[in-house]
C-alpha positions, 0 to 999 in steps of 0.5 A: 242170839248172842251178842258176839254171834250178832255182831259176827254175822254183820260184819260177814255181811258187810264183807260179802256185800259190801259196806256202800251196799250195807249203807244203801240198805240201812237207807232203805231200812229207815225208808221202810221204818217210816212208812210203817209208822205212817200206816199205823195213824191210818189203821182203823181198828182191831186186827189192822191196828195189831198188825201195824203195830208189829210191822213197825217193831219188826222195822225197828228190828231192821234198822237196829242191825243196820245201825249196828252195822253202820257202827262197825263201818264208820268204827264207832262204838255203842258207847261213844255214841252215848256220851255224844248224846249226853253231851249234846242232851 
């Protein structure tokens, strides 16, 4: 999806439900993130191990859209959250 459409449908999602209910949601995301990589380091092998592994990137999916949206909520840019980083780094 194009970067614009992207962006177009978080931001229609922050106005339906809200930006306090998106920021519970990015919560729960994260929650939900976390878990999946503590099940991979309990998988035993093969199928299992596989399917762990593409539970954490559709997680990490996840919590990407809601880091985007919590940017647009708290009017912070990718950018600016680059050069913190390099600051602080």
């Amino acid at each position: 999806m194009p970067t614009e459409e992207r962006r177009a449908l978080l931001d229609r999602a922050i106005t339906a439900y809200g930006a306090p209910a998106q920021i519970d949601m990015a919560g729960e995301e994260m929650a939900e993130l976390t878990k999946a990589h503590c099940k991979i380091k309990r998988a035993q092998a093969g199928c299992e191990v596989t399917a762990s592994i593409g539970n954490v990137v559709e997680e990490m999916e996840d919590v990407q859209s809601r880091r985007d949206q919590l940017r647009s909520i708290f009017h912070r840019s990718t950018e600016e959250g680059q050069r913190r980083r390099n600051w602080n780094g």
